[in-house]
LOGUGU-933872 format. One record per residue (C-alpha): residue in one letter; x, y, z negated. Coordinates in steps of 0.25 Angstrom, whole numbers, padded with zeros to 4 digits, always signed. Last residue first. Layout:
// residues N
AXYZ
...
// end
This chain:
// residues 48
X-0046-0014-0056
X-0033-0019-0051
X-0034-0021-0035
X-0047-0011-0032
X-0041+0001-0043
X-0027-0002-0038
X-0030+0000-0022
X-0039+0013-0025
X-0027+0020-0035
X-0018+0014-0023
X-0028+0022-0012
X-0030+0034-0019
X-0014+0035-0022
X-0011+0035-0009
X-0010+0050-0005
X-0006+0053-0018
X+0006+0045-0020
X+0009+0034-0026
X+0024+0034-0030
X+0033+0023-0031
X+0043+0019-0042
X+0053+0011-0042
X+0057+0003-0054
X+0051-0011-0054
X+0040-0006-0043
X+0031+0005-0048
X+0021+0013-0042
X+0017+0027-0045
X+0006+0037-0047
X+0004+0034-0061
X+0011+0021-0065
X+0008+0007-0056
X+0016-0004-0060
X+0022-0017-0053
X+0018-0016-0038
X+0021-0026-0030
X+0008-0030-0025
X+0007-0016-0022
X+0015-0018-0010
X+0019-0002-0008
X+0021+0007+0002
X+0028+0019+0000
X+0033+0034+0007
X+0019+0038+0009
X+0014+0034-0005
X+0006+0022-0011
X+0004+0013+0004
X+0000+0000+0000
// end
């Protein structure tokens, strides 16, 4: 999924999620606010 215009994660990957960011091990990744509709609308439908 597309979270910002410079990244594309697999969010199967994904091991925590803090504020507007995405965190592998220890890099972090941005969500921004042009996506961040769509991955707040992906994580309600997948975890909720």
């Amino acid at each position: 999924m597309r979270i910002h215009r410079s990244f594309i994660v697999n969010l199967n990957e994904v091991q925590t999620i803090e504020r507007s960011r995405i965190i592998f091990g220890k890099t972090y990744i941005p969500v921004s606010e042009q996506y961040k509709d769509k991955f707040q609308d992906f994580l309600g439908k997948r975890f909720l």
